[in-house]
C-alpha positions in Angstrom: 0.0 0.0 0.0 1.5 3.1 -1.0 2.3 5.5 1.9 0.5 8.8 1.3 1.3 12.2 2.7 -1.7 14.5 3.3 -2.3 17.5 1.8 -2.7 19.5 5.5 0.8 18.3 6.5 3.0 18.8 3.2 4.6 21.6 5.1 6.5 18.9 7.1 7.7 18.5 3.9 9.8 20.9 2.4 12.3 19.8 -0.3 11.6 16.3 -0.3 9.4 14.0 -2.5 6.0 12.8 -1.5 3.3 11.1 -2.7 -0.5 12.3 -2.2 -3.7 10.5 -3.5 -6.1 13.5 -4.7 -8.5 14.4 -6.7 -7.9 17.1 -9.8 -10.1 20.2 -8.6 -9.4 22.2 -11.5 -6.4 22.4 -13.9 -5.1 25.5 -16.3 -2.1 26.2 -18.2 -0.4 25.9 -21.6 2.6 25.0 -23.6 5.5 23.5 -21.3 3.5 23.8 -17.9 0.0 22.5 -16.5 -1.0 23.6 -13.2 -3.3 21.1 -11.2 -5.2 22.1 -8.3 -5.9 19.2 -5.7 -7.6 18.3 -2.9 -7.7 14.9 -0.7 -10.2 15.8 1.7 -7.9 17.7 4.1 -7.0 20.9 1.8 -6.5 22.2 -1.4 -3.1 22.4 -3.2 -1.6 23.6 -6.0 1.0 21.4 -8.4 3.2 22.4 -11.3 3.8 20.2 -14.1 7.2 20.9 -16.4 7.3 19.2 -19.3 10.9 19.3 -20.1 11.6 17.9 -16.7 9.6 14.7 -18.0 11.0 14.1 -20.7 14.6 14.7 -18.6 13.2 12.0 -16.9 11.7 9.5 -18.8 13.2 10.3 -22.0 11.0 11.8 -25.0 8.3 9.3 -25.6 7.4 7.9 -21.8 8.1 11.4 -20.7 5.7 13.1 -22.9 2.6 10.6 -22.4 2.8 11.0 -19.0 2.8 14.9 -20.1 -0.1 14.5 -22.1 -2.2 12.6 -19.2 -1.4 15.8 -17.0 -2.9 18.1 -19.7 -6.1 15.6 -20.4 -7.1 14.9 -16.9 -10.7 15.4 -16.1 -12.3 17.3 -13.0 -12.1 15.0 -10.4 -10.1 11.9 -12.0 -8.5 10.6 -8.8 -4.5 10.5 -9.1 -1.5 9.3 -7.4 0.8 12.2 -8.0 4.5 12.5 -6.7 6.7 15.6 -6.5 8.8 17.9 -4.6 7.6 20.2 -2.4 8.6 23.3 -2.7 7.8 26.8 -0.6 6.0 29.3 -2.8 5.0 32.6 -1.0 2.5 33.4 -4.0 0.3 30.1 -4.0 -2.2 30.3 -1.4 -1.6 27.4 0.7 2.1 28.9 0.6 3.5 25.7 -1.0 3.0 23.8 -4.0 4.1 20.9 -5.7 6.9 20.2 -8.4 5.4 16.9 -9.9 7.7 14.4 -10.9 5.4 11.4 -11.4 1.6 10.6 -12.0 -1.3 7.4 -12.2 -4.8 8.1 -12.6 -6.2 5.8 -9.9 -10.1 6.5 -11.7 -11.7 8.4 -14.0 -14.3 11.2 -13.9 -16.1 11.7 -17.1 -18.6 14.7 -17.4 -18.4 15.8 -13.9 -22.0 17.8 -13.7 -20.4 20.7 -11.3 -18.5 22.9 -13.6 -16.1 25.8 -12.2 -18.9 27.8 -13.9 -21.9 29.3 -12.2 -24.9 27.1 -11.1 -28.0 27.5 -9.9 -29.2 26.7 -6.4 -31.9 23.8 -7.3 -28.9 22.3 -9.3 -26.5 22.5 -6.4 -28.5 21.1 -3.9 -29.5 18.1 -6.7 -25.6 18.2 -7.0 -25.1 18.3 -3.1 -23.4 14.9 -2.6 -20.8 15.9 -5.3 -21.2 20.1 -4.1 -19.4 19.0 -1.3 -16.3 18.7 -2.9 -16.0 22.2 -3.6 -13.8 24.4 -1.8 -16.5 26.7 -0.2 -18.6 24.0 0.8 -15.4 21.8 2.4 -14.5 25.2 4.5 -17.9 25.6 6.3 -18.2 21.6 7.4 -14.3 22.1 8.3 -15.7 24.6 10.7 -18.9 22.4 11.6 -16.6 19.8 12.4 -14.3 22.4 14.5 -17.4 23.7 16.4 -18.5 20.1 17.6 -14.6 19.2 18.7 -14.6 22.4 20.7 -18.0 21.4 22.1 -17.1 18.6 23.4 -14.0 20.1 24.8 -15.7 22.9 26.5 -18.1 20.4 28.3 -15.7 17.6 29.0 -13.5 20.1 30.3 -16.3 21.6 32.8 -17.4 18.0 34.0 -20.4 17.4 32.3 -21.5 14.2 31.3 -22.7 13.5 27.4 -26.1 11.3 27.6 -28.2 10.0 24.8 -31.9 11.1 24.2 -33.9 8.9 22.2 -34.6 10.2 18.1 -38.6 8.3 18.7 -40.6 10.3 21.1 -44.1 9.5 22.9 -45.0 12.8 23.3 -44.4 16.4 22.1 -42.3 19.1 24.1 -42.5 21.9 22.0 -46.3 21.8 21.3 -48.5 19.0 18.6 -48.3 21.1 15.4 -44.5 21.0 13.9 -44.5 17.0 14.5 -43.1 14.4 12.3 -45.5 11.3 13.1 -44.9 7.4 12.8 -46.6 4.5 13.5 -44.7 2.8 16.3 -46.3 -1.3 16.2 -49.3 0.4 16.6 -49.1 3.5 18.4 -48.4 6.8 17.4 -44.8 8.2 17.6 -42.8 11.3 17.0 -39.0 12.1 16.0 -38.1 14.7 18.3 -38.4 17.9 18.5 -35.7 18.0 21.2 -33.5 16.2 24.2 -33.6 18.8 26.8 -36.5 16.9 28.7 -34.4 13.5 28.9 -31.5 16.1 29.5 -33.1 17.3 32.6 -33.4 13.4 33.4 -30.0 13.2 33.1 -29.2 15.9 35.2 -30.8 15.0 38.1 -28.4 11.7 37.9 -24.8 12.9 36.8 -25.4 16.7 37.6 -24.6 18.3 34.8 -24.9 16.9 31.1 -24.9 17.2 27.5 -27.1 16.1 24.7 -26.0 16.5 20.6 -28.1 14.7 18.4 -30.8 15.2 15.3 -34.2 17.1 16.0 -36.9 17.5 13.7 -39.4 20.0 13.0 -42.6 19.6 10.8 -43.1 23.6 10.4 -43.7 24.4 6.5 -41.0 26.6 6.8 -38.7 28.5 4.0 -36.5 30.9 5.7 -32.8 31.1 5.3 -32.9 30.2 9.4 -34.5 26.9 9.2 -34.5 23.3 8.8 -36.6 20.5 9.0 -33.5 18.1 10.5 -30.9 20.2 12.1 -28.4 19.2 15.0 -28.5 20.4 18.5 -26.0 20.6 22.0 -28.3 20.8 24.8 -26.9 21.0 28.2 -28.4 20.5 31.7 -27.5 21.3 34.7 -29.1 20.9 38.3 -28.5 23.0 41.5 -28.2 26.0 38.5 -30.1 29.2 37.9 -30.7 30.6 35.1 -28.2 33.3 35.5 -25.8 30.9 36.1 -26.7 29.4 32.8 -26.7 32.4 31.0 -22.5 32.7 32.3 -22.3 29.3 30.4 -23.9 30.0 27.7 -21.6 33.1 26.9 -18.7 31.0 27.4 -19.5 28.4 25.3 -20.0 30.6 22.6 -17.1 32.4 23.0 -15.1 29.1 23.2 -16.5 27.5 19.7 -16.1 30.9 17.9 -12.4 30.9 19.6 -11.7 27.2 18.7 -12.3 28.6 15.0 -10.5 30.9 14.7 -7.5 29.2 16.1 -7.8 26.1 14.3 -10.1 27.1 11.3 -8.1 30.1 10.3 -7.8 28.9 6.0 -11.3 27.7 5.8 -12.4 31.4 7.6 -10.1 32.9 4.6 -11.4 31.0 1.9 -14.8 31.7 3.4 -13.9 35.3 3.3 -15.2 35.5 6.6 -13.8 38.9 8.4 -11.6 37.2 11.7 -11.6 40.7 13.3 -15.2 40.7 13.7 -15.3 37.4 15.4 -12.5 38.5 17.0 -15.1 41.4 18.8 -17.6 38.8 19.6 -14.8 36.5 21.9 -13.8 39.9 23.4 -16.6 41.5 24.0 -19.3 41.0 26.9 -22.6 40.0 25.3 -25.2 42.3 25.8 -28.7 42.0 27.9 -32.0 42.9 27.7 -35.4 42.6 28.6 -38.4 41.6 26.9 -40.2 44.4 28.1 -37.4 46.8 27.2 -36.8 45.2 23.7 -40.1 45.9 22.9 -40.0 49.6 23.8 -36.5 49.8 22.0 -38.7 48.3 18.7 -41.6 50.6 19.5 -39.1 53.5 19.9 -37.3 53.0 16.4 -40.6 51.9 13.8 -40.7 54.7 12.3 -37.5 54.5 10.8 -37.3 50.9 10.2 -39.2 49.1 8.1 -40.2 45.7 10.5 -43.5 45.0 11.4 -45.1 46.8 13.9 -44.7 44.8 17.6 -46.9 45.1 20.5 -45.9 43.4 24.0 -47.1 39.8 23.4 -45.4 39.1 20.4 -42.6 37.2 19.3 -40.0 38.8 17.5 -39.6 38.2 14.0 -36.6 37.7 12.2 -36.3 41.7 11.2 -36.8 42.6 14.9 -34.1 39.8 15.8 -31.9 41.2 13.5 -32.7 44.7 14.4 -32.2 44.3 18.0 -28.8 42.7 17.6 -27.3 45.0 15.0 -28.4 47.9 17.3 -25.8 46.4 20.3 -23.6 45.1 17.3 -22.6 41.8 19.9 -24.5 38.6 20.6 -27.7 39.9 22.7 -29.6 38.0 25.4 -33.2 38.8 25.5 -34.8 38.0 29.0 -37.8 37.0 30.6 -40.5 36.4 27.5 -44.4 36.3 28.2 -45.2 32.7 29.3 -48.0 32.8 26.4 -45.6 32.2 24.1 -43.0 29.9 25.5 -42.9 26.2 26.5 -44.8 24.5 29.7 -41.5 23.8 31.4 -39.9 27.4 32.0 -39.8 28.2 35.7 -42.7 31.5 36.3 -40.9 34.6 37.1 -40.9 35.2 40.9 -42.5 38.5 40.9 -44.5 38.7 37.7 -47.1 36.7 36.6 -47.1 37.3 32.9 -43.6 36.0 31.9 -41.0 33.2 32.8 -37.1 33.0 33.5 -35.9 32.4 30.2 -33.6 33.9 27.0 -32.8 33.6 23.8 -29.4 34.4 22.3 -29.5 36.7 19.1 -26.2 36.6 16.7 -25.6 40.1 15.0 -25.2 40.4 11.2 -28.7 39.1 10.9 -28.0 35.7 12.2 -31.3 35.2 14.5 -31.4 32.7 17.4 -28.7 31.1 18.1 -29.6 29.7 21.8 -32.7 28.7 23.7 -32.5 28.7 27.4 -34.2 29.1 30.8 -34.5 28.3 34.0 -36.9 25.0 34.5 -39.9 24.9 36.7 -39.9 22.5 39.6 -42.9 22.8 41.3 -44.7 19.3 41.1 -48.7 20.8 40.4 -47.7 23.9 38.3 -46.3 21.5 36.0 -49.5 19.6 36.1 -51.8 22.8 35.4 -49.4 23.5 32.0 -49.7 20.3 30.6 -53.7 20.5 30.8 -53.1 24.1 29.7 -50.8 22.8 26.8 -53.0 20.1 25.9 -50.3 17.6 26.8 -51.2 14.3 28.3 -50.4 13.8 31.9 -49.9 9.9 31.4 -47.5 11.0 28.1 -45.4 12.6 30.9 -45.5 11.2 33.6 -42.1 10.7 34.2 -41.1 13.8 33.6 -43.2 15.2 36.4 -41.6 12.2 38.8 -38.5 14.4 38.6 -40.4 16.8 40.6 -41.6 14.3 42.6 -38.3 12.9 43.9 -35.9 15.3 45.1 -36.5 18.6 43.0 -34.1 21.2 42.7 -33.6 24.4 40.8 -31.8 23.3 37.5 -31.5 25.0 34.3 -30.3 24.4 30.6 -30.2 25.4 26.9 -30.2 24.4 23.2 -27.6 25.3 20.5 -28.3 24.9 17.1 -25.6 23.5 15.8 -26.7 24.9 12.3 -27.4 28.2 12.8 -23.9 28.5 14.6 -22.5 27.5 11.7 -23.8 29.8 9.7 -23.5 32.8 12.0 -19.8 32.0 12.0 -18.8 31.3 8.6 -20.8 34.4 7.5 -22.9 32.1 5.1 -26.1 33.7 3.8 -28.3 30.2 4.2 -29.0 27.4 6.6 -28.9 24.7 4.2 -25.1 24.8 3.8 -24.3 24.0 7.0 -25.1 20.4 7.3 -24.0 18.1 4.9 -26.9 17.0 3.5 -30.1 19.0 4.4 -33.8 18.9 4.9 -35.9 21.4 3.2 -39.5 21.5 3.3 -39.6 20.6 -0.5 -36.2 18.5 -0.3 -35.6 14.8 0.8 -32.8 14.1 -1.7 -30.0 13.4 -2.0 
């Protein structure tokens, strides 16, 4: 088996001959030289091709068919190529390679995705071959980077990862965004989320993460949304929600940190500005109210153009985006009316009309990010939601026995895993972020 070198560590490399299995990206050139951009799955690189020095080599007539396989290769023929590496402060890896020997390993014939322009349907027809391109190989670089940091950040702060089931009796976030299936005969649902096996979890190991696939039915076609999307939920008893909100900051600190650090090419090729994530790991985050959020909106309509908002509402994404562009930093917004927020959030100790909750906004038009609050305990209030929600009592049963035995204040939120990847790599849409999404009028491929 032949002993590759990878295209991520050819700077180890300097002056010496290596071999790399790729894949030809793109290829230009004329006369005496052809220049072959690769990529193996780790990086893109750039190799040179001299024809005199093959024919040096191999004398005239080997040394010019292997020339003339160099200049014929087809997007995405897969090679074995050797050369020399060489340091080269105008190629933008800052190296390149001085080839010296090549075998097409297979062939690629009419490749659909052309360096030329394509549309968006074709793309996302295209998507399990898209993701060879060098754009779309940066953001799930950083995808990849932001769950490594995650599970470094929580690992590191003595949380435990558990496992919340995908097939669901019951529905936490409400009966109208559900996928259903039959389960042998009763009804089931994929999840809308882990935090309620979460909160299980905490009150057994303390403090826990979930990551895993949630689904929402919603007929939804914003840039912001999925129907299948990831998500790090973390638990964490004997918490309040201030507490939480301390984590929360520092968590999203610590993936935006980890990606700049060890994601620095894939932000370059993204084009994604490091000095303004740079701002966001430096700066505090900002906080606000509901209520004051709301008068901020009120204050400013006549010189925006979002819909009107009365208290009651929920923000839309123009008010989202208005709100954090105004503060220019990821913004918590605090303590939302219970009327429009889940049965579990803990009821504000002096107010009846809201609950001890918040929602992260990202800046540049980014939306929600996080969804977090402080849960309720009490044993009956819990009850009188669930009849309030229209949620069966028996369907959640066990999740009230936490109440039962040995309650105590505990709190957590949910990441989307998605949505932080987009906020990060600057992308304009959702769908670009996992590797193979779910649209509302896409199941393929």
């Amino acid at each position: 088996m032949t002993n590759y070198t990878s295209i991520i560590d050819v700077k180890n490399y300097v002056d010496q001959e290596i071999t790399i299995g790729a894949w030809i990206a793109n290829k230009s050139g004329k006369g005496k030289l052809a220049f072959l951009q690769l990529r193996d799955g780790t990086a893109f690189f750039q190799a040179v091709a001299f024809k005199p020095n093959f024919i040096e080599k191999y004398g005239e007539e080997v040394g010019l068919a292997k020339f003339e396989t160099i200049k014929h290769l087809a997007q995405e023929t897969s090679v074995q190529i050797t050369g020399f590496v060489k340091a080269d402060d105008r190629s933008k890896f800052g190296y390149e390679l001085d080839v010296t020997d090549i075998e097409v390993i297979g062939e690629s014939v009419d490749y659909p995705i052309t360096p030329k322009d394509h549309g968006t349907d074709f793309l996302m027809d295209n998507r399990h071959l898209w993701l060879r391109s060098r754009k779309q190989h940066a953001i799930m670089l950083v995808r990849n980077e932001i769950i490594r940091a995650t599970y470094e950040f929580f690992n590191a702060r003595g949380f435990i990862k558990i496992d919340s089931p995908i097939l669901t009796g019951s529905a936490p976030e409400g009966t109208t965004e559900l996928f259903e299936t039959d389960y042998f005969g009763q009804p089931a649902f994929l999840s809308q989320t882990g935090q309620l096996y979460a909160e299980a979890g905490a009150m057994a190991f303390g403090k826990v993460f979930t990551f895993g696939p949630t689904f929402r039915a919603e007929k939804s076609k914003t840039r912001r949304h999925l129907t299948e999307f990831w998500m790090i939920e973390p638990e964490m008893a004997f918490t309040t929600h201030e507490e939480s909100l301390e984590v929360q900051e520092a968590y999203v600190k610590h993936i935006i940190k980890a990606v700049i650090d060890n994601q620095t090419s894939a932000l370059t090729e993204l084009e994604r500005d490091i000095t303004v994530l740079e701002n966001y790991v430096n700066t505090p985050f900002k906080k606000i109210t509901y209520d004051d959020a709301v008068a901020l909106l009120q204050e400013n309509q006549a010189d925006n153009d979002y819909e009107k908002i009365e208290w009651g509402d929920d923000f839309g994404s123009p008010h989202e985006t208005w709100i954090s562009n105004h503060f220019g930093v990821p913004t918590f917004i605090l303590n939302y009316p219970k009327a429009i927020k889940a049965f579990y959030m803990k009821p504000h100790p002096t107010r009846d009309d809201v609950v001890i909750c918040a929602d992260l906004l990202a800046p540049e038009g980014y939306g929600e990010i996080i969804g977090g609050s402080e849960r309720a305990t009490d044993y009956e209030y819990l009850k009188e939601k669930l009849v309030e929600f229209g949620l069966s009592e028996t369907e959640y049963a066990w999740y009230l026995d936490l109440r039962k035995y040995g309650s105590v204040p505990h709190s957590g939120f949910g990441l989307g895993l998605e949505r932080a990847v987009t906020f990060i790599t600057g992308n304009e849409h959702i769908r670009e972020a996992i590797p193979f999404p779910r649209l509302l009028h896409r199941l393929k491929p």
